[in-house]
PDB file of N, CA, C, O and CB in Angstrom:
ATOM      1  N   UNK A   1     -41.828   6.810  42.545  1.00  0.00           N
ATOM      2  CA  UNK A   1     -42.242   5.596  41.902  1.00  0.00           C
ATOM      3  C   UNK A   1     -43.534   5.120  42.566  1.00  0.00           C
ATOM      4  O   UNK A   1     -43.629   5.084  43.793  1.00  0.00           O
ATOM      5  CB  UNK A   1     -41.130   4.518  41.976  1.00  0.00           C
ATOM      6  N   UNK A   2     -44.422   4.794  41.836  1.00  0.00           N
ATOM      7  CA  UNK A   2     -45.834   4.171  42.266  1.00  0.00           C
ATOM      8  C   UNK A   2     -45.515   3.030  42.988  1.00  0.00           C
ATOM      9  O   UNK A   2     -44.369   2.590  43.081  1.00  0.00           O
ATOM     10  CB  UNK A   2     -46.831   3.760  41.067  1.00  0.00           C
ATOM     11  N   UNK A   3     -46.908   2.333  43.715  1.00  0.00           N
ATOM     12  CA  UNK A   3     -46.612   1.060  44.589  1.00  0.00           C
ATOM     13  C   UNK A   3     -46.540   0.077  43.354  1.00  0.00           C
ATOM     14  O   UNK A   3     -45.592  -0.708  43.371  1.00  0.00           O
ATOM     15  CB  UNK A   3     -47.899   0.619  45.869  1.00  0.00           C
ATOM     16  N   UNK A   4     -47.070   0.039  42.705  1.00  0.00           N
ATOM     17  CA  UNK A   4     -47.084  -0.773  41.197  1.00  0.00           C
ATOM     18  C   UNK A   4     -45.698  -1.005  40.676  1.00  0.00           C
ATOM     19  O   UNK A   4     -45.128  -2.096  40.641  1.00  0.00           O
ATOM     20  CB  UNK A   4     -47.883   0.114  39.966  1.00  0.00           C
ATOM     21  N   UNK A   5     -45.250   0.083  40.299  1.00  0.00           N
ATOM     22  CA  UNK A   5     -43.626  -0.023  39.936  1.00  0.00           C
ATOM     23  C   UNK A   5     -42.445  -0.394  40.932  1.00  0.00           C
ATOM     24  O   UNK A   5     -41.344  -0.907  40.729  1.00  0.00           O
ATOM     25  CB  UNK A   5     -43.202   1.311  39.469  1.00  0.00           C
ATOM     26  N   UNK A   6     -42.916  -0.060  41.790  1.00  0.00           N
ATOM     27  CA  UNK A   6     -41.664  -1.004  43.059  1.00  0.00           C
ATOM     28  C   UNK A   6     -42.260  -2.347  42.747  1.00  0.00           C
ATOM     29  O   UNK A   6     -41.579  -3.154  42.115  1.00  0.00           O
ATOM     30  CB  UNK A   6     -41.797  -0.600  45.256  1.00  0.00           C
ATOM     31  N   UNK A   7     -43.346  -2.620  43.098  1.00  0.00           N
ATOM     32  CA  UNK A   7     -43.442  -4.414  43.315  1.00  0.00           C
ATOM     33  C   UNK A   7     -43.054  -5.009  41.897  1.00  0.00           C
ATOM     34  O   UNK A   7     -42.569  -6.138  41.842  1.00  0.00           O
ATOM     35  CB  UNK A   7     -45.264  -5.080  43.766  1.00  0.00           C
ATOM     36  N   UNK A   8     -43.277  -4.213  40.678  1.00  0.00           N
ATOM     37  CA  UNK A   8     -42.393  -4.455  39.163  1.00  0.00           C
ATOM     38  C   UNK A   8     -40.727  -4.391  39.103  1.00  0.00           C
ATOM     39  O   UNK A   8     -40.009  -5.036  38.339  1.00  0.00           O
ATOM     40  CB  UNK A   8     -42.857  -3.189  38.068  1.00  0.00           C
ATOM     41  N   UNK A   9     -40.352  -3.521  40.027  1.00  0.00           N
ATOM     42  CA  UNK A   9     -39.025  -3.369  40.043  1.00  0.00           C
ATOM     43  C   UNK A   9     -38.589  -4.531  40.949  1.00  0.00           C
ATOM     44  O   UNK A   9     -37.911  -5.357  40.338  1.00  0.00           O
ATOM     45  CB  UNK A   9     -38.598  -1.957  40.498  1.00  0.00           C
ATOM     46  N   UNK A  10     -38.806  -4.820  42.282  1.00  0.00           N
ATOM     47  CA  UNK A  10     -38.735  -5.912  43.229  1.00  0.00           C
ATOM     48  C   UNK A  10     -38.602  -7.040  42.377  1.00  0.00           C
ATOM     49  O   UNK A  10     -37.637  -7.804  42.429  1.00  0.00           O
ATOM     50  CB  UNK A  10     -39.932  -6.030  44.188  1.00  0.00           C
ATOM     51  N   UNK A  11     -39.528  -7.152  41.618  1.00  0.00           N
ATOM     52  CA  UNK A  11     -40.015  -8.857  40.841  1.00  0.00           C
ATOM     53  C   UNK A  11     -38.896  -9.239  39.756  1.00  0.00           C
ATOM     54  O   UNK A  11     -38.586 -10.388  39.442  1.00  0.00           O
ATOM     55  CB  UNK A  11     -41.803  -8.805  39.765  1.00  0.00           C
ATOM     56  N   UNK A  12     -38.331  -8.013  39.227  1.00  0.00           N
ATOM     57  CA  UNK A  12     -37.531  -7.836  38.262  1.00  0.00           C
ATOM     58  C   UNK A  12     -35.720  -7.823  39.139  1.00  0.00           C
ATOM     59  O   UNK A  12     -34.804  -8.321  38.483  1.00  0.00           O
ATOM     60  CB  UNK A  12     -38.153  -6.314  37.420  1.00  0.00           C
ATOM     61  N   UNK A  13     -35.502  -7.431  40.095  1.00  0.00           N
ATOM     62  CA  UNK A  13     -34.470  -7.739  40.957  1.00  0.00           C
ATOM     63  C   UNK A  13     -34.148  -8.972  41.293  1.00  0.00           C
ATOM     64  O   UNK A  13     -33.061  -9.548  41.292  1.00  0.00           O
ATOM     65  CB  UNK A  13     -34.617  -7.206  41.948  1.00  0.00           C
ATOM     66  N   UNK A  14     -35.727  -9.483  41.721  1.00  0.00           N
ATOM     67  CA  UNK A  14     -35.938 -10.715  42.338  1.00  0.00           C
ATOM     68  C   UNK A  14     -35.255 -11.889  41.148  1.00  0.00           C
ATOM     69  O   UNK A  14     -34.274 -12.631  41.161  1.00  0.00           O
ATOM     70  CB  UNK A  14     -37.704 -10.879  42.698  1.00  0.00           C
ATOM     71  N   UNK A  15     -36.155 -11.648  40.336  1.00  0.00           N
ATOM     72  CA  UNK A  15     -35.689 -12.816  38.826  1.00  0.00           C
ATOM     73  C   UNK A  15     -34.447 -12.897  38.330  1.00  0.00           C
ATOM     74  O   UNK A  15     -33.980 -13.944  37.879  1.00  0.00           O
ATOM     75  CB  UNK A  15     -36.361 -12.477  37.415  1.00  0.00           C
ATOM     76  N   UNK A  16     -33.686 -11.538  38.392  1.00  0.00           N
ATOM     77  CA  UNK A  16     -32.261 -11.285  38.047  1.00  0.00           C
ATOM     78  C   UNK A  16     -31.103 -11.898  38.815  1.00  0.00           C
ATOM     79  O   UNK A  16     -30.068 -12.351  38.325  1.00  0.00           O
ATOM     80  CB  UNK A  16     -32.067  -9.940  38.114  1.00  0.00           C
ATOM     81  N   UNK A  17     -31.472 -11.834  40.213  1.00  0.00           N
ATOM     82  CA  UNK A  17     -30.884 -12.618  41.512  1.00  0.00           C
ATOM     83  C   UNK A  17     -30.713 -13.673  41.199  1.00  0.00           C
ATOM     84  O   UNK A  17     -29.641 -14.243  40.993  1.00  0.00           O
ATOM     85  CB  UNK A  17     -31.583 -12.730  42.702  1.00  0.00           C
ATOM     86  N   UNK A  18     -32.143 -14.201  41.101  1.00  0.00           N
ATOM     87  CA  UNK A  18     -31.708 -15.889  40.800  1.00  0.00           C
ATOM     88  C   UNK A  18     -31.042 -16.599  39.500  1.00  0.00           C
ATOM     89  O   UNK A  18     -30.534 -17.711  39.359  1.00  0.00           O
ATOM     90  CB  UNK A  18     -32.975 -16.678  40.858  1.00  0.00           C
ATOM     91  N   UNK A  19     -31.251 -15.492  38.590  1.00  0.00           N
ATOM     92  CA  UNK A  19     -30.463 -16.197  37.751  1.00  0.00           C
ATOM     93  C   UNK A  19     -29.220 -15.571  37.815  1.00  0.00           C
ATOM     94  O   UNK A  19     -28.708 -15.778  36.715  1.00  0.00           O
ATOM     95  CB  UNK A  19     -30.967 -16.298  36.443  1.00  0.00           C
ATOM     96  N   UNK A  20     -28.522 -14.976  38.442  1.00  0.00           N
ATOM     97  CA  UNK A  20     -27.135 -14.468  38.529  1.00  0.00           C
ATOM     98  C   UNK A  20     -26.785 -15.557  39.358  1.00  0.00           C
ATOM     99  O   UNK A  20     -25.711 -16.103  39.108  1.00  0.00           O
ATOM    100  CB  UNK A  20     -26.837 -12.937  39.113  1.00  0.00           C
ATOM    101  N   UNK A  21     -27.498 -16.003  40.332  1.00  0.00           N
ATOM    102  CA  UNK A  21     -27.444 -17.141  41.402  1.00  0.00           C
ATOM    103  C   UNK A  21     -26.952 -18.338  40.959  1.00  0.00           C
ATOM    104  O   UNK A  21     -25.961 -18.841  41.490  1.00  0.00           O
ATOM    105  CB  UNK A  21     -28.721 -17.461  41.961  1.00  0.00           C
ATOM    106  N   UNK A  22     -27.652 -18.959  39.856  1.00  0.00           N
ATOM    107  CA  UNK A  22     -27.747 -19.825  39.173  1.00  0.00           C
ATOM    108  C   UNK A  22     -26.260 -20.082  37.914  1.00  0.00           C
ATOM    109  O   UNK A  22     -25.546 -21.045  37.634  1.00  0.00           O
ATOM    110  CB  UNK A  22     -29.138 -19.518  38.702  1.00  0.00           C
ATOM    111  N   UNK A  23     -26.319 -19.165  37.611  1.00  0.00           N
ATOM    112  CA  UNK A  23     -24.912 -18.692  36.645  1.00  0.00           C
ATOM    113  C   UNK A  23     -23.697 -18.887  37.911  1.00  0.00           C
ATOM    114  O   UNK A  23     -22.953 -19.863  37.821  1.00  0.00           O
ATOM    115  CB  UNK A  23     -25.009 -16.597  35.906  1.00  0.00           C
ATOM    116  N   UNK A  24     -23.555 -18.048  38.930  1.00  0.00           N
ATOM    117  CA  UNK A  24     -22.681 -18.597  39.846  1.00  0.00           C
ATOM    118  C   UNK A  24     -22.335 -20.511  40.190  1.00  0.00           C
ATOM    119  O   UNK A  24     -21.352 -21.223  39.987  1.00  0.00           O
ATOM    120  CB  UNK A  24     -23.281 -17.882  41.044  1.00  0.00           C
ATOM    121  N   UNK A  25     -23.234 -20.675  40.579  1.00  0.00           N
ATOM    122  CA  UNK A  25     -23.156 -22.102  40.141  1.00  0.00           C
ATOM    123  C   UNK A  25     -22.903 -22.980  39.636  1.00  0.00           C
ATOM    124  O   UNK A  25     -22.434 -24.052  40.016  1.00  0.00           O
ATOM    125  CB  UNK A  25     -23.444 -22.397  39.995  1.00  0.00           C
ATOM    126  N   UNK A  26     -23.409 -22.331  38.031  1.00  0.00           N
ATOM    127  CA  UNK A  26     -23.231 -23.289  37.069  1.00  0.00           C
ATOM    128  C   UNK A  26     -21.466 -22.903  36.762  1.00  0.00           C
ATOM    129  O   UNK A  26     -20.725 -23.849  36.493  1.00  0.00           O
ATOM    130  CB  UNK A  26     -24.471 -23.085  35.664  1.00  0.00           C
ATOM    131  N   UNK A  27     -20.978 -21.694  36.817  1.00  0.00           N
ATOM    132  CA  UNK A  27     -19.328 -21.620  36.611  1.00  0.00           C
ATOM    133  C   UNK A  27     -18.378 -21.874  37.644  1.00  0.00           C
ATOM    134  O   UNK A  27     -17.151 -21.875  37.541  1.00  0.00           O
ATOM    135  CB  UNK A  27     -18.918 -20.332  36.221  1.00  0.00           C
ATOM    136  N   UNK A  28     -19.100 -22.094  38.679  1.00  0.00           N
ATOM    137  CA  UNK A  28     -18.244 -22.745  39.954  1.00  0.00           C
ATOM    138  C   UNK A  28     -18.141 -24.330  39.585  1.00  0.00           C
ATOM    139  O   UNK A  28     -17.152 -24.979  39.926  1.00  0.00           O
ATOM    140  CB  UNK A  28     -19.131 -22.519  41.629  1.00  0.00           C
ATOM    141  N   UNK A  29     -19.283 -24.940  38.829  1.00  0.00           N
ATOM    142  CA  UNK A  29     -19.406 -26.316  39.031  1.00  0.00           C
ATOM    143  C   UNK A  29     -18.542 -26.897  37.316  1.00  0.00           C
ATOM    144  O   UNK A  29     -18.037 -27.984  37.037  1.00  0.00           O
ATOM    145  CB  UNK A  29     -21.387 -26.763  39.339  1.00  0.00           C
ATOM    146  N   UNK A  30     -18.642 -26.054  36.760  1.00  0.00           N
ATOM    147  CA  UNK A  30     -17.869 -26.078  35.348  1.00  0.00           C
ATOM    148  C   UNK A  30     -16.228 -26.100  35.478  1.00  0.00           C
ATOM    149  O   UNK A  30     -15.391 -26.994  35.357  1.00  0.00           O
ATOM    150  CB  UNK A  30     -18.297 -24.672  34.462  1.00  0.00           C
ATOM    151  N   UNK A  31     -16.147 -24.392  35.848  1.00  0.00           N
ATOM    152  CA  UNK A  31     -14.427 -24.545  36.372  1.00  0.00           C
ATOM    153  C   UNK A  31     -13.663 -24.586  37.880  1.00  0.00           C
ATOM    154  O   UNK A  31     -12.505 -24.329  38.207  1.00  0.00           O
ATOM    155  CB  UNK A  31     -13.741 -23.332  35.826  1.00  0.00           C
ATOM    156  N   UNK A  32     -14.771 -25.000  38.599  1.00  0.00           N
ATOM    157  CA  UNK A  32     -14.407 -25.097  39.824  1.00  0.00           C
ATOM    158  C   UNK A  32     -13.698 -24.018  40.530  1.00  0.00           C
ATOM    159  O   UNK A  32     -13.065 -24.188  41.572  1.00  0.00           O
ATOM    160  CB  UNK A  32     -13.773 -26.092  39.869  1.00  0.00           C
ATOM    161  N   UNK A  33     -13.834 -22.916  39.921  1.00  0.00           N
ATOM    162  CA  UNK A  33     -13.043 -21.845  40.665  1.00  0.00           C
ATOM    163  C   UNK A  33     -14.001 -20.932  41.793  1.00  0.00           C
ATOM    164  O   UNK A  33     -15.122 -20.454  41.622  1.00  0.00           O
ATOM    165  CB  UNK A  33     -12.384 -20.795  39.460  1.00  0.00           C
ATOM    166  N   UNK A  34     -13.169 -20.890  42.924  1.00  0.00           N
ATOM    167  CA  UNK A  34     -13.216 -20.250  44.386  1.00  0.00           C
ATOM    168  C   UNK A  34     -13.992 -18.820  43.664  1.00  0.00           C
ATOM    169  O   UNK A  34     -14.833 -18.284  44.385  1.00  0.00           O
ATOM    170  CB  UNK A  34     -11.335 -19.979  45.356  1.00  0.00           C
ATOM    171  N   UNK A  35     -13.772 -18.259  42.432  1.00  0.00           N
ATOM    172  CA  UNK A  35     -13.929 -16.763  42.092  1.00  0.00           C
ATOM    173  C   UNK A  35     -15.197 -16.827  41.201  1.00  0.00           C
ATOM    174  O   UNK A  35     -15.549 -15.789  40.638  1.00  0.00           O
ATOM    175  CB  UNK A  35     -12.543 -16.048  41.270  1.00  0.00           C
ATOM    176  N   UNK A  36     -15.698 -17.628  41.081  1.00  0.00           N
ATOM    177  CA  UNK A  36     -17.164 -17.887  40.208  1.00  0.00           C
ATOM    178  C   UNK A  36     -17.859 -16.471  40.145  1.00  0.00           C
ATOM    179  O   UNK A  36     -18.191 -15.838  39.143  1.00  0.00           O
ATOM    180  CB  UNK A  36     -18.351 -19.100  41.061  1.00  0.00           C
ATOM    181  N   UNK A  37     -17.974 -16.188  41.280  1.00  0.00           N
ATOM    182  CA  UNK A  37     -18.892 -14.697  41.475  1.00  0.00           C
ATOM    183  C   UNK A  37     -18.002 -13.677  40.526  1.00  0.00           C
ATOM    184  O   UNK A  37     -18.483 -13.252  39.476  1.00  0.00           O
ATOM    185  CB  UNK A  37     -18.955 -13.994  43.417  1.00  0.00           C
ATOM    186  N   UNK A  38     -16.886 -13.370  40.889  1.00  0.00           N
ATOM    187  CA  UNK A  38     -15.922 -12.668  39.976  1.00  0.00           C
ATOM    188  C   UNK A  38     -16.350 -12.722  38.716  1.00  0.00           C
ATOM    189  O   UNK A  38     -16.837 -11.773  38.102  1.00  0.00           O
ATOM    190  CB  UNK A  38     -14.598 -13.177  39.994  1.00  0.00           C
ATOM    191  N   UNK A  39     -16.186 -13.799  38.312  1.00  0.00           N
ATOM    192  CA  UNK A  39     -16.212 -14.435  36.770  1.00  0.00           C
ATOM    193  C   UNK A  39     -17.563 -13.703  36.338  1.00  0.00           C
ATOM    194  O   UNK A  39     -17.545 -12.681  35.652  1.00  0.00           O
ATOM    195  CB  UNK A  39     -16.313 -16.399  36.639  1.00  0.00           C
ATOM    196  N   UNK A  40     -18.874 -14.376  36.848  1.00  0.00           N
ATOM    197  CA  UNK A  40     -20.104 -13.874  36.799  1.00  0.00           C
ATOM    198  C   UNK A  40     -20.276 -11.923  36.325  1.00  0.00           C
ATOM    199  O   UNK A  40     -20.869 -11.364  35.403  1.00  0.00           O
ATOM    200  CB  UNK A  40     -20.627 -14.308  38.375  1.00  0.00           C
ATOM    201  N   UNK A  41     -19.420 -11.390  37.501  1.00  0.00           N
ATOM    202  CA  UNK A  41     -19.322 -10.210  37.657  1.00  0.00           C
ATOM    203  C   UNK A  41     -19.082  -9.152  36.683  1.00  0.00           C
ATOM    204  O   UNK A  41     -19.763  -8.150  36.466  1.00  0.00           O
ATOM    205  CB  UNK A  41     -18.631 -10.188  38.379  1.00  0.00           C
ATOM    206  N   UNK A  42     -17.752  -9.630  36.007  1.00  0.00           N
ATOM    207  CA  UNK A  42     -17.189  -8.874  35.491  1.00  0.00           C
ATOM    208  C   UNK A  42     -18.366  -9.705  33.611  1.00  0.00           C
ATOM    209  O   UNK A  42     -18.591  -9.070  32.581  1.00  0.00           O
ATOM    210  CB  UNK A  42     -15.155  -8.965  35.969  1.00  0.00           C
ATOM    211  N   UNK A  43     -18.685 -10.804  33.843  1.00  0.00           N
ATOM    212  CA  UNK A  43     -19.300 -11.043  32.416  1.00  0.00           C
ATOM    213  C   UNK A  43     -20.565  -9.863  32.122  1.00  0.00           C
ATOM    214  O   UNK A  43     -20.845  -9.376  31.027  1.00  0.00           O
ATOM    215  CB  UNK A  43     -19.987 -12.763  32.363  1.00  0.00           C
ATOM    216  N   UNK A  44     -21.288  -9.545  33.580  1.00  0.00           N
ATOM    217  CA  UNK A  44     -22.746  -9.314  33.284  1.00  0.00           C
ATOM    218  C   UNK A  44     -22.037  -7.409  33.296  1.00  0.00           C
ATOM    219  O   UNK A  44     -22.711  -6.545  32.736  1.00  0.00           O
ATOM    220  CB  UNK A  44     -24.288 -10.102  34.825  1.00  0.00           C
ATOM    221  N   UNK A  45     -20.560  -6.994  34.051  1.00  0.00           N
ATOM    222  CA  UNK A  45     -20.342  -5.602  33.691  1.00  0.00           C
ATOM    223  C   UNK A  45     -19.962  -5.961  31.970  1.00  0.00           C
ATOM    224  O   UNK A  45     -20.635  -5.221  31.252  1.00  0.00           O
ATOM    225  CB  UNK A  45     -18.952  -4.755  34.770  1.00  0.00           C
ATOM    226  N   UNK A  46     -19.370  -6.581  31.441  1.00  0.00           N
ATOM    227  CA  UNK A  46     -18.898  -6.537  29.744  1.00  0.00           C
ATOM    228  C   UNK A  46     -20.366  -6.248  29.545  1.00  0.00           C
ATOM    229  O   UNK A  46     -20.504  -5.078  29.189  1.00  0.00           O
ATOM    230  CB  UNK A  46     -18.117  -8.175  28.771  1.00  0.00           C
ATOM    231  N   UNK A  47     -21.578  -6.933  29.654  1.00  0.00           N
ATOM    232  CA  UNK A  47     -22.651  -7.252  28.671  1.00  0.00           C
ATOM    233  C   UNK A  47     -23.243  -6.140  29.231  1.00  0.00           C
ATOM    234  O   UNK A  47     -24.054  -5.681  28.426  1.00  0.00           O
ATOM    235  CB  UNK A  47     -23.473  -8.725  28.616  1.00  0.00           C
ATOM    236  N   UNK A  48     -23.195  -5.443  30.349  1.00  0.00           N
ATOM    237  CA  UNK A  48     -24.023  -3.724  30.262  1.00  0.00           C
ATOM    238  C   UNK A  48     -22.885  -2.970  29.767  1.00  0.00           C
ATOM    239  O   UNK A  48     -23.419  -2.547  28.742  1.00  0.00           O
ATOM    240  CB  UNK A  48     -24.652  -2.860  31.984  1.00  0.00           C
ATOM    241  N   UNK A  49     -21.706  -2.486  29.738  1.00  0.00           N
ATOM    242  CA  UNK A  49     -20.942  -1.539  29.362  1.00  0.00           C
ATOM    243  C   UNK A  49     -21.100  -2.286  27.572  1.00  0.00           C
ATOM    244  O   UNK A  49     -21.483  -1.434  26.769  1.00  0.00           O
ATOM    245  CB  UNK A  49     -19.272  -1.428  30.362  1.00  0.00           C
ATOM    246  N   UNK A  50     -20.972  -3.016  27.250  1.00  0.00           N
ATOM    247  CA  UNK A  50     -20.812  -2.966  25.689  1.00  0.00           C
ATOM    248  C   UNK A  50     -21.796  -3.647  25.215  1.00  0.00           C
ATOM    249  O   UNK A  50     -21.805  -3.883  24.007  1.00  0.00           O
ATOM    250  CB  UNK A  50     -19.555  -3.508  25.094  1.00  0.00           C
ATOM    251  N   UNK A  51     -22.757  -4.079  25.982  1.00  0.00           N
ATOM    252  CA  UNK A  51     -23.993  -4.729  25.013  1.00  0.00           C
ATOM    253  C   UNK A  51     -24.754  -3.622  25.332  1.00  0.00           C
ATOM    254  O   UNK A  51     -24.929  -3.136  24.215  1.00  0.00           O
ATOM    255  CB  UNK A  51     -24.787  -6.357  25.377  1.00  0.00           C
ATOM    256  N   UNK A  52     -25.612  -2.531  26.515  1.00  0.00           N
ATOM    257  CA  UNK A  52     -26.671  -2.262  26.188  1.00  0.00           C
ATOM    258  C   UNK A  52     -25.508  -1.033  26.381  1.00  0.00           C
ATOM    259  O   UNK A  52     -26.067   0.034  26.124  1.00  0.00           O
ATOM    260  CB  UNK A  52     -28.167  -2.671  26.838  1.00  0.00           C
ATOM    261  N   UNK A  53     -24.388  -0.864  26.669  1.00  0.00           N
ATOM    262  CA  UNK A  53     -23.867   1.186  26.529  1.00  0.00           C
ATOM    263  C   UNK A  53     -23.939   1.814  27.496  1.00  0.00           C
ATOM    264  O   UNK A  53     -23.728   3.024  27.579  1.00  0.00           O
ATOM    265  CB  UNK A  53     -24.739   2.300  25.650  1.00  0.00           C
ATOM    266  N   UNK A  54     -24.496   0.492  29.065  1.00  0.00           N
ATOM    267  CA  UNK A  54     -24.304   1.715  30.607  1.00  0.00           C
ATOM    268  C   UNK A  54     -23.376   1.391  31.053  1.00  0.00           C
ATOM    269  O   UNK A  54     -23.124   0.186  31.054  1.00  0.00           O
ATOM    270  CB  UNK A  54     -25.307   1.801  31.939  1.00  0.00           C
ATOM    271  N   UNK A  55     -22.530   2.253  31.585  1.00  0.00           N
ATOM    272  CA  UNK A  55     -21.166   2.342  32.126  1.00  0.00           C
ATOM    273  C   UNK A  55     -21.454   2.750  33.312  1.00  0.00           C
ATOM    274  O   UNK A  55     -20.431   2.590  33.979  1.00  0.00           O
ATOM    275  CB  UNK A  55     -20.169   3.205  31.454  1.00  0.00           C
ATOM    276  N   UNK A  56     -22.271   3.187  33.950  1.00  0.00           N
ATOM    277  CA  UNK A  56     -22.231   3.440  35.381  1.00  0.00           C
ATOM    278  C   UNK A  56     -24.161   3.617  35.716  1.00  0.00           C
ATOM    279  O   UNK A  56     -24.976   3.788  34.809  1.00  0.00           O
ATOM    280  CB  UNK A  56     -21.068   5.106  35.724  1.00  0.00           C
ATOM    281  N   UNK A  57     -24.484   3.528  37.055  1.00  0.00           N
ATOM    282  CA  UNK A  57     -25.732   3.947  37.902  1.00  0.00           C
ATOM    283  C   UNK A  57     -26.564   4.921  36.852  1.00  0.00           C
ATOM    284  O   UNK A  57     -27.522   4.497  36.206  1.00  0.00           O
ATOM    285  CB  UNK A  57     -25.255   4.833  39.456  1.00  0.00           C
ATOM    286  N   UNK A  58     -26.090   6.236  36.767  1.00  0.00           N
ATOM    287  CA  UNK A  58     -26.638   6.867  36.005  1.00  0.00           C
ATOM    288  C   UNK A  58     -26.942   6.938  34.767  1.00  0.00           C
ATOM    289  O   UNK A  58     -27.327   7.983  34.242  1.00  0.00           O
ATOM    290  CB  UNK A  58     -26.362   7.449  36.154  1.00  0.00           C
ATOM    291  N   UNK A  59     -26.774   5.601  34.026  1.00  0.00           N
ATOM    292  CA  UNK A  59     -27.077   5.572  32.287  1.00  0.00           C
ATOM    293  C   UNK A  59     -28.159   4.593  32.549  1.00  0.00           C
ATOM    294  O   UNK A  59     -28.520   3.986  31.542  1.00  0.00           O
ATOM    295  CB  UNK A  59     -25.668   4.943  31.002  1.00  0.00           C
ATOM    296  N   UNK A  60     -28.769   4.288  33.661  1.00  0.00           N
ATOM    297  CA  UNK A  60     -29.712   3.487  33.877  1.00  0.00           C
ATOM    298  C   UNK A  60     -30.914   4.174  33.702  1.00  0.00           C
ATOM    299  O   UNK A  60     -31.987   3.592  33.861  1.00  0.00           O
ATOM    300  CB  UNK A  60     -29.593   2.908  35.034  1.00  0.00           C
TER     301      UNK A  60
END
């Protein structure tokens, strides 16, 4: 990968973080549950296994 595409990939990690960050939050502060991250977790595995079709590392 070029130096170009890491600091694209970085920036793109970076942005994803915070809003996974942010989503934690907002469902901790909604249902108050200890497992927010869980919750988060398993929403953003549904929305890659059946919204874009990757099921694992390698369909990336």
């Amino acid at each position: 990968m070029s130096a170009n595409e890491n600091r694209a990939v970085h920036r793109l990690v970076t942005y994803v973080s915070d809003d996974v960050a942010d989503a934690v939050k907002g469902v901790r502060q909604f249902t108050g549950a200890a497992s927010a991250a869980s919750i988060v977790r398993q929403a953003i595995e549904f929305h890659l296994d059946v919204g874009l079709g990757i099921r694992n590392a390698e369909d990336l």
